[in-house]
N, C-alpha and C positions, 0 to 999 in steps of 0.2 A: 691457319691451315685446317683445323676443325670442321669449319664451315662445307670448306672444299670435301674435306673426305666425307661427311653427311651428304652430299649432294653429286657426288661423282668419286669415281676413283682417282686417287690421288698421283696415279703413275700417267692417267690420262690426263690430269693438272698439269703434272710433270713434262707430259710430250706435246702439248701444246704451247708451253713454255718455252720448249728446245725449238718451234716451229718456227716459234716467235722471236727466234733471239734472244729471250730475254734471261742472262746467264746473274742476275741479281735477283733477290727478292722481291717483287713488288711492292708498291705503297698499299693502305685498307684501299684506296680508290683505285689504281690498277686492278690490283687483285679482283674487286667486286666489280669491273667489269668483264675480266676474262672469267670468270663462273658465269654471269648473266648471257655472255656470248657462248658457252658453251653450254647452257640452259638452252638458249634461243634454237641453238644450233640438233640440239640431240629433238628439240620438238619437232623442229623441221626437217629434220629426216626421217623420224618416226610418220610425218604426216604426208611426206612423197611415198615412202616405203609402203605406208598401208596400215601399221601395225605398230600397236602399241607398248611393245614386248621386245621390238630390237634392240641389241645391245652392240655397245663398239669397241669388244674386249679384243679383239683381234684381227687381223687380214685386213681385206680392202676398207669394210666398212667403219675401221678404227680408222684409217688414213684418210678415208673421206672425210669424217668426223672432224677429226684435226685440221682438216683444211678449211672445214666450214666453219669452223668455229673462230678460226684466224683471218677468213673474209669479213666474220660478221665483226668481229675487234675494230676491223679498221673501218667497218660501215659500206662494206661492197658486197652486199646479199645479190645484188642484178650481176653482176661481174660472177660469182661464184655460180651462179644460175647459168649464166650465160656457157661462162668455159668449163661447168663439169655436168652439162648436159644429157652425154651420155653415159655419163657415171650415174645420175640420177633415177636416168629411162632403165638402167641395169638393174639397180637398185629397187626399183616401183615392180619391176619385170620378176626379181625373182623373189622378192620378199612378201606382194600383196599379191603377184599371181604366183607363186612358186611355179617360174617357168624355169630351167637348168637344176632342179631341186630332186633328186631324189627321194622316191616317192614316201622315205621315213623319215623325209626331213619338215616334211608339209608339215 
């Protein structure tokens, strides 16, 4: 679990886990793919988003997290694209244009 907390937070290990069903321990190879899918997953949001700096400690953008991270586990990055679409364009909209952002949150 070391690994895991040096590279994400551990409660976001944890809920991605609960996404996942998975109410056991994983194997080193489970495990090392749900951190690489969840590596995959925070890049690519960060790279729809706009911005280097977002973080997915809470609200929608942790639930999005968690879901992309659990498409990219199973290998449905086009499926995830596809049905959170608009979650993405929301995402792009208010984080790399701060559109709905109050104007001290820019």
């Amino acid at each position: 679990m070391a690994a895991v907390a040096d590279a994400f937070n551990t409660a976001l290990y944890n809920a991605v886990l609960n996404r996942m069903n998975i109410t056991w321990e994983p194997d080193a190879k489970q495990k090392q793919n749900i951190v690489n899918a969840m590596d995959e997953a925070q890049s690519y949001l960060r790279s729809v988003a706009g911005g280097d700096m977002l973080t997915f400690d809470e609200g929608e953008k942790r639930t999005l997290f968690i879901a992309c991270t659990w498409y990219f586990v199973e290998n449905k990055r086009a499926e995830f694209e596809q049905e959170y679409s608009g979650d993405l364009l929301m995402l792009r909209l208010t984080e790399g244009f701060g559109c709905g952002k109050e104007a001290n949150q820019v």
